[in-house]
C-alpha positions in Angstrom: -31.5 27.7 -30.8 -30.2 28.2 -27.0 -31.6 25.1 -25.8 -30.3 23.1 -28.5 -26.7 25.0 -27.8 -26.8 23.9 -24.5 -28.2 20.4 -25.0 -25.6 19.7 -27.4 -23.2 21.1 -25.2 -24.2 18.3 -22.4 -24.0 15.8 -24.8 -20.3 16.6 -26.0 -19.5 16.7 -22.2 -20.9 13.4 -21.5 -19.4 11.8 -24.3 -16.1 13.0 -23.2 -16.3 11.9 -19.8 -16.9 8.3 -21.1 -14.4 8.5 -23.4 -11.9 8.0 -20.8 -9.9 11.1 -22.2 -7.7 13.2 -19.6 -9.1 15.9 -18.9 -7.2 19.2 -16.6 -10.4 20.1 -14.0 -8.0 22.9 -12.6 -8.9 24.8 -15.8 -12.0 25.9 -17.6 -15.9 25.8 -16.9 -16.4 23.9 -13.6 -19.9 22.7 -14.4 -18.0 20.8 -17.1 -15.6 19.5 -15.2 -18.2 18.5 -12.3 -19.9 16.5 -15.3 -17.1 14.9 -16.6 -16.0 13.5 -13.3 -19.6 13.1 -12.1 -21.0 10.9 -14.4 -18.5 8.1 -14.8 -18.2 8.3 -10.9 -22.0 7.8 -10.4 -22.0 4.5 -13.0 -19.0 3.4 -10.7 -20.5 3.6 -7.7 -24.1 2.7 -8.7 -22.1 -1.0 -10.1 -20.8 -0.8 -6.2 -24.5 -1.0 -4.9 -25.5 -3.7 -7.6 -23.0 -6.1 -5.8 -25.6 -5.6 -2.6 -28.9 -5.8 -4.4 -28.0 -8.8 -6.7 -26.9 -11.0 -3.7 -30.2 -10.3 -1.5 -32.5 -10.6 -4.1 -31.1 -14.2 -5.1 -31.1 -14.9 -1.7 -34.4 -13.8 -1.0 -35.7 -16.6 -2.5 -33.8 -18.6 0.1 -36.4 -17.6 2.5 -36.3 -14.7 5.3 -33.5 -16.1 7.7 -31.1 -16.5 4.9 -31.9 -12.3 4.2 -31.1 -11.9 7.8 -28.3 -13.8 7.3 -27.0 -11.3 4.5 -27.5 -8.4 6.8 -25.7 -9.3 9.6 -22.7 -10.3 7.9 -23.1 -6.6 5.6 -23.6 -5.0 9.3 -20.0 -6.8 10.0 -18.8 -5.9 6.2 -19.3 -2.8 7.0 -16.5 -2.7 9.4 -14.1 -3.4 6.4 -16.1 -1.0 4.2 -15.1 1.8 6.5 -12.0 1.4 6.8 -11.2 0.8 3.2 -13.2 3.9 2.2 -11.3 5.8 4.7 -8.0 4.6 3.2 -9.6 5.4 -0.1 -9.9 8.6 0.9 -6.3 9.6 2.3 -5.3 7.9 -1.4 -7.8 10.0 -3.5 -7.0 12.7 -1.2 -3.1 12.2 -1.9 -2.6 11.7 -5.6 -5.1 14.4 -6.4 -3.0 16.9 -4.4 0.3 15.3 -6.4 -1.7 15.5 -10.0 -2.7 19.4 -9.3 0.8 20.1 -8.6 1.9 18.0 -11.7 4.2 15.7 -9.8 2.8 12.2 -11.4 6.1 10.2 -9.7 4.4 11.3 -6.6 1.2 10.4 -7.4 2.2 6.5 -8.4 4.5 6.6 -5.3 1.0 7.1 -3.3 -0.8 4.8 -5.4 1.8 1.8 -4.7 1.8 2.7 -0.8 -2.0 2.9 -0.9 -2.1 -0.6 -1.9 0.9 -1.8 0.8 -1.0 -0.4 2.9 -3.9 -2.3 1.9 -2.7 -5.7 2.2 -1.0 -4.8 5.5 -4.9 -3.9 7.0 -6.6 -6.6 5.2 -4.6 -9.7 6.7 -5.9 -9.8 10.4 -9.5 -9.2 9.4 -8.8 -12.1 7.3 -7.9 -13.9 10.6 -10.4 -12.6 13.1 -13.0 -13.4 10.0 -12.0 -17.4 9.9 -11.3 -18.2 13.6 -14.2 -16.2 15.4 -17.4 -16.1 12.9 -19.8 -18.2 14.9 -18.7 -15.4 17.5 -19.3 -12.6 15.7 -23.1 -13.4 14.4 -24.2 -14.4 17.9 -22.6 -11.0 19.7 -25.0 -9.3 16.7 -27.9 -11.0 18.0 -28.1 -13.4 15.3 -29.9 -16.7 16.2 -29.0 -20.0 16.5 -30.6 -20.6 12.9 -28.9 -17.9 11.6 -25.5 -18.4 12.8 -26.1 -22.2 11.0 -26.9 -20.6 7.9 -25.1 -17.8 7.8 -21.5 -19.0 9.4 -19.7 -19.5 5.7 -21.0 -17.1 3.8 -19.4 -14.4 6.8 -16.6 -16.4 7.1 -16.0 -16.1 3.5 -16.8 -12.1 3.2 -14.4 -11.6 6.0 -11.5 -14.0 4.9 -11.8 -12.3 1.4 -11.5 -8.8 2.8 -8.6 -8.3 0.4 -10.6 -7.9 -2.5 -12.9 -5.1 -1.3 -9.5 -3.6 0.1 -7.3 -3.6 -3.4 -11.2 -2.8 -5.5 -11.9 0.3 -3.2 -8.0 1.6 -3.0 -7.4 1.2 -7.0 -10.3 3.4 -7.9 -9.3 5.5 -5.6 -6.2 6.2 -7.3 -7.9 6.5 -10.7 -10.5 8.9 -8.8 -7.4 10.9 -7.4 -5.9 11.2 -11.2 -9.5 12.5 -12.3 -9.5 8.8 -14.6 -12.9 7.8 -13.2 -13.9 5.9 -16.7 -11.4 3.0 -15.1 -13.0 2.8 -11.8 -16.1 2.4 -13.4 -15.0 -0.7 -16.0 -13.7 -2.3 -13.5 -16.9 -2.6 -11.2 -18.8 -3.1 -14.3 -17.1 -5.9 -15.2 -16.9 -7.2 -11.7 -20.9 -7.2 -11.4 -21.0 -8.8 -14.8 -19.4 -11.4 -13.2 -21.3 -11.3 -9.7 -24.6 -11.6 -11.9 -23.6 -15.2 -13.6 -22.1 -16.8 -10.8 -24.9 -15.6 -8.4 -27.6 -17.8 -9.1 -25.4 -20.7 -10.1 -23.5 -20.8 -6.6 -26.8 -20.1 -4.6 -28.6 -22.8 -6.8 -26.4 -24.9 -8.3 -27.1 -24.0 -11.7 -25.7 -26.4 -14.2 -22.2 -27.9 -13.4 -21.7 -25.9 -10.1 -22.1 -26.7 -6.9 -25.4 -26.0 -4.8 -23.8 -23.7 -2.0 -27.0 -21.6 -0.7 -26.1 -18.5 1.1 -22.4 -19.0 0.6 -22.2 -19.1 -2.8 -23.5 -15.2 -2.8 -20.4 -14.9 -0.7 -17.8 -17.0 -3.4 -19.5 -15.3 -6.4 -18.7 -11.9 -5.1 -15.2 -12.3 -4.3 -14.2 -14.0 -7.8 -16.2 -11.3 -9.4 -14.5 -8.5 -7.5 -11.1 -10.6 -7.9 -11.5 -10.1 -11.7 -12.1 -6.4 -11.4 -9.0 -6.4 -9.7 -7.0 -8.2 -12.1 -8.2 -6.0 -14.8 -7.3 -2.5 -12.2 -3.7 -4.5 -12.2 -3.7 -4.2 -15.9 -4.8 -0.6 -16.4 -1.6 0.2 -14.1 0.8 -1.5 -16.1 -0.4 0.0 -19.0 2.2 2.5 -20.7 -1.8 4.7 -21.3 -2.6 5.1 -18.2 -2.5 8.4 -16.1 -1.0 6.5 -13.3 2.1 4.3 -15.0 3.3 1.3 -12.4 6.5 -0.1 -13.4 8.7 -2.3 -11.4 10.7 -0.2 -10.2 7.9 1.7 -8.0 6.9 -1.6 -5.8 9.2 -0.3 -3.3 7.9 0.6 0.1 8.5 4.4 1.1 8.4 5.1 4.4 7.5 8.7 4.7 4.8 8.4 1.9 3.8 5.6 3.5 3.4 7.2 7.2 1.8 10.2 5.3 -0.9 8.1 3.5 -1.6 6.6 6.8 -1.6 9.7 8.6 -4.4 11.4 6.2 -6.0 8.0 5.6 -6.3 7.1 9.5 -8.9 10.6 9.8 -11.0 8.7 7.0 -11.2 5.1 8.6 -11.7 6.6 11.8 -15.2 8.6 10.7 -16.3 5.8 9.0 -15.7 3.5 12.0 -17.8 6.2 13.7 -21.0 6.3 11.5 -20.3 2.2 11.2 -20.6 1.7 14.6 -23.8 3.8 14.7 -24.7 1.5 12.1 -24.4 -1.7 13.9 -25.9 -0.6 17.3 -28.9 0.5 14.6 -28.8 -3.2 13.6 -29.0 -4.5 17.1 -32.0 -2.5 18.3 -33.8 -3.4 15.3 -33.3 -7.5 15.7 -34.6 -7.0 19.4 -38.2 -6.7 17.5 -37.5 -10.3 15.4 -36.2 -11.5 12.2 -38.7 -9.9 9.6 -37.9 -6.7 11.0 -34.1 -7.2 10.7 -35.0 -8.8 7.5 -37.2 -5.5 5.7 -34.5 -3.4 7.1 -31.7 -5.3 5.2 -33.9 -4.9 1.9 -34.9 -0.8 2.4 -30.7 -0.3 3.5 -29.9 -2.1 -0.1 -32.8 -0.1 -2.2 -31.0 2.9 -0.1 -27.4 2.3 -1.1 -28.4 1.9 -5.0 -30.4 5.1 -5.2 -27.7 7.2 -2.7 -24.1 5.8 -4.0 -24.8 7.9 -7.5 -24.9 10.6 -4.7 -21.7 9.8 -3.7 -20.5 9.5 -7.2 -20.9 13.1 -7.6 -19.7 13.4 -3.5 -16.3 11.8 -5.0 -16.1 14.2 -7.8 -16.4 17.4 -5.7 -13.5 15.6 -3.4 -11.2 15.3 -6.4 -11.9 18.8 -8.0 -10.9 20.3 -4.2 -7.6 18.2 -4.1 -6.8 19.1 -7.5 -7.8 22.8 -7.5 -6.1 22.9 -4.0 -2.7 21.2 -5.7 -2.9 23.9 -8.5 -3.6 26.9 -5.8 -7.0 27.9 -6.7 -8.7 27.6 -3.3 -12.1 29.9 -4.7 -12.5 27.3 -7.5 -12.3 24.3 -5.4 -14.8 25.8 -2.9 -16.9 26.6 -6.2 -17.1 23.2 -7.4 -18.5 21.9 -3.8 -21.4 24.4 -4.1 -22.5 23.5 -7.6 -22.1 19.8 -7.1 -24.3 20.2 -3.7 -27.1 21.9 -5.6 -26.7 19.6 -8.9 -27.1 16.4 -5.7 -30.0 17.7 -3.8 -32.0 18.3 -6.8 -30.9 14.6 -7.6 -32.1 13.5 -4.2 -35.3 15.2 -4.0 -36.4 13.3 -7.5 -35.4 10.3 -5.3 -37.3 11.0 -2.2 -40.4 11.3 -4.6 -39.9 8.3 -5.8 -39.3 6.2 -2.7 -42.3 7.9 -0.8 -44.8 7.4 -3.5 -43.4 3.7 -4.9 -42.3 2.3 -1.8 -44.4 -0.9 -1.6 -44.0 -1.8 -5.3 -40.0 -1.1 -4.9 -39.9 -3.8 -2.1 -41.9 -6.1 -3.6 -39.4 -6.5 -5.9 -37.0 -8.6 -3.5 -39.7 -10.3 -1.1 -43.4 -11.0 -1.0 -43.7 -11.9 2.8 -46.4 -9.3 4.5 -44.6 -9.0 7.4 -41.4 -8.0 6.1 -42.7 -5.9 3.3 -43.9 -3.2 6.3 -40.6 -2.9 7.7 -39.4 -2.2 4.3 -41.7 0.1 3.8 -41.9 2.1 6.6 -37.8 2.4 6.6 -37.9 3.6 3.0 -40.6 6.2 3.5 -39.0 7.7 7.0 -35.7 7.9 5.9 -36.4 9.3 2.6 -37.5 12.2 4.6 -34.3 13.3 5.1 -32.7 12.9 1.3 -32.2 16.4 0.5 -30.3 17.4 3.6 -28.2 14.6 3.2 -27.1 15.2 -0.6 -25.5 18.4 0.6 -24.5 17.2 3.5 -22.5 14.1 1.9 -21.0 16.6 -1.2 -19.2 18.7 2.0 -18.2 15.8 3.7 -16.0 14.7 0.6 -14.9 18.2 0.4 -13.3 18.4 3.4 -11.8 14.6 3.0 -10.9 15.9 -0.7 -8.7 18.4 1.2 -7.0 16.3 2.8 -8.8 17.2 6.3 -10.4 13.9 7.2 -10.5 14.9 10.9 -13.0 17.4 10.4 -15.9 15.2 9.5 -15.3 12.7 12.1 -16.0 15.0 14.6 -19.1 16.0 13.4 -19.8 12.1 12.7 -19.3 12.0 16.2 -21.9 14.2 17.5 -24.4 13.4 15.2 -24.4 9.4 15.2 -22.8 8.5 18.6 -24.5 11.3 21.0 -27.8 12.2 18.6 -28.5 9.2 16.5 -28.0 5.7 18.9 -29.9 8.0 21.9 -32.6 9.1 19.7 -33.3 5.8 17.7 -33.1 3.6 21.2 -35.4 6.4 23.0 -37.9 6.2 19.9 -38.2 2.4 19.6 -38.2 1.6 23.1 -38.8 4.2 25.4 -41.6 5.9 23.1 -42.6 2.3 22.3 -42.7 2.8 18.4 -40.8 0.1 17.6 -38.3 -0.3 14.6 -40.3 2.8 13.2 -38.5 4.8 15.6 -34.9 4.0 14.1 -36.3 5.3 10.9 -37.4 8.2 11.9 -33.7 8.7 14.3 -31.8 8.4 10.9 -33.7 10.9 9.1 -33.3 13.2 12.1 -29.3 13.0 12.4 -28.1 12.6 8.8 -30.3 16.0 8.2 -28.2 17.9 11.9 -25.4 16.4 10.2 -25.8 18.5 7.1 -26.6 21.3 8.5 -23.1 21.1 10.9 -20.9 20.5 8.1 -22.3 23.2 5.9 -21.4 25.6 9.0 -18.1 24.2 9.3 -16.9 24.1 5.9 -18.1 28.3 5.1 -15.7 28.8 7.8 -12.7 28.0 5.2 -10.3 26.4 7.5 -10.3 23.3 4.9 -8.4 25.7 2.5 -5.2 25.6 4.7 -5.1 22.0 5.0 -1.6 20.8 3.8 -1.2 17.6 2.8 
């Protein structure tokens, strides 16, 4: 009778959290409001990876160059990733803080800002994208085949930065107003899109045109365009938790300089573990093309099987902001705790699965030997390191749901730029194990960076945070 209590009881609170219902998290059982958040967030952010996956496994049948094409320019995209994550952040940050202390005005004030501010940041990566490509590949080691192939589909990506921008800064807001079921629609209709046009842009399927590699690039940003179109829609809408009219696309100054001000802590830890991230990428192309190109395939297994992670990482961010907003510190620090457990027992199940599947897994996107090992070898190493890294990701967002973005770029600091880009470079050259050794160099840092943020945040200084 107690099982089938409780299981009906998960049921009902899965059910609700699709329903797209409002929900207050500031009240009640906090396992239920973890779930209720959780679950839409993870489908979001899953559709988030599926953007990644789709395009290199299309293009994998293009042949291994046109893969290393893909992750180059996604080394590069990352760039933009970070810093519209860490703007996503200040905004989540920001209009949960407003919805706990039941100032909605505020909270669409932020939201308009947020997306000011997006176009504002977007425009000279748009530039820097279309005038210095050829540049950009060959500084990441690309070669000359490489840069041939891969020169419009980056120039594209970059020039349609806008779309990730507005995609990642929208959610956000939903996110911040606890209205997850939105964010998640609207990348689930942008894939939807992204999944048709793929293969008829690569390929020229039917009446489009045959655009190879490119046409991953022109699928992605009409498909993500369309999200946003519907995002634009929600807004308008007299339902929705966040209500845009046109009296509120205004600019406001000190909202404005405030969103940046919290925001600028975000881009800047992101920018940190980017950077790590692309000085990864260039010791690994120093051992050839199938190695870059198995490493592009095990990052884009890695970023569907993590981003549910951070799908319950963005619900423990908006529970802090919210329970902060409503003065219930203890709660907020509550929710982090439960939501780490609930993601490291997540990640374990996924470590399992990655150590004991991993050949079959990448087999999936290429058959070619050599690259297959590389893939391999990068999903079993880092795997390694899963469970440290699901609590270490859920306290990251905690702090950043706090408003204290600062915090965790600090301790990005210390464990990518002084452990991580030493270790990885001492390990595959100086030890002489090759791209292996940058495996093993993530697995070590992510895991010392859990273990510093877990220290940080019991120290409570996150609590004070005013934002």
């Amino acid at each position: 009778m107690y099982k089938n209590f409780r299981l009906s009881a998960l049921l009902n609170d899965i059910r609700d959290s699709l329903s797209g219902k409002e929900h207050d998290v500031t009240t009640g059982s906090i396992g239920r409001a973890v779930t209720i958040l959780a679950i839409p967030m993870v489908l979001e952010l899953s559709m988030q990876s599926v953007f990644a996956v789709v395009d290199v496994f299309f293009v994998a049948k293009l042949g291994g160059e046109a893969v290393a094409t893909v992750g180059i320019t996604e080394s590069l995209m990352t760039i933009v990733f970070s810093i519209a994550t860490g703007l996503a952040m200040g905004t989540t940050a920001l209009v949960a803080r407003r919805i706990g202390e039941r100032n909605r005005q505020a909270a669409t004030t932020t939201a308009v800002q947020s997306i000011f501010l997006g176009i504002l940041v977007s425009t000279p990566i748009a530039v820097i994208g279309l005038l210095y490509t050829p540049d950009l590949l060959k500084l990441m080691g690309a070669s000359a085949s490489v840069i041939e192939i891969g020169t419009g589909y980056n120039e594209v990506m970059l020039g349609g930065n806008l779309t990730i921008m507005l995609l990642f800064l929208i959610n956000a807001v939903f996110r911040g107003a606890g209205d997850a079921v939105l964010a998640m629609r609207a990348l689930w209709i942008a894939n939807l899109v992204n999944i048709i046009l793929d293969p008829c842009l690569i390929f020229g399927l039917g009446p489009f045109p045959e655009m190879g590699v490119t046409g991953a690039a022109v699928a992605t940003n009409v498909a993500r365009t369309i999200g946003i179109l519907y995002q634009i829609r929600k807004l308008a809408s007299p339902a929705s938790r966040i209500q845009v009219h046109t009296a509120d696309l205004k600019a406001d100054r000190r909202v404005l300089a405030n969103l940046f001000r919290v925001s600028l802590g975000g881009v800047l830890q992101f920018l940190v573990a980017t950077a790590s991230w692309l000085g990864l990428v260039r010791i690994i192309a120093i051992f050839g093309s199938s190695a870059l190109a198995g490493y592009t395939i095990a990052i884009r297994i890695f970023i569907f099987a993590i981003l549910p992670s951070w799908g319950m990482s963005n619900a423990a961010a908006t529970l802090v902001g919210q329970n902060l907003g409503a003065k219930q510190p203890a709660r907020a620090e509550k929710s982090v705790w439960l939501t780490a457990v609930a993601n490291m027992v997540f990640m374990g199940f996924v470590t399992i699965v990655f150590v004991t599947f991993a050949d079959p897994i990448s087999r999936l996107f290429t058959s070619d030997e050599e690259i297959l090992v590389y893939a391999v070898d990068c999903l079993r190493y880092v795997s390694y390191g899963y469970v440290f890294y699901a609590c270490g990701m859920v306290v990251v967002q905690a702090f950043n749901g706090a408003g204290d973005t600062y915090t965790p770029t600090v301790i990005n600091l210390f464990c990518y730029w002084l452990m991580q880009i030493p270790l990885a470079y001492l390990l595959a050259l100086t030890a002489d194990l090759g791209a292996q050794g940058v495996f093993v160099a993530i697995a070590v840092s992510e895991s010392l960076l859990a273990v510093v943020a877990v220290l940080v945040f019991r120290r409570g200084k996150w609590k004070e945070r005013k934002v």
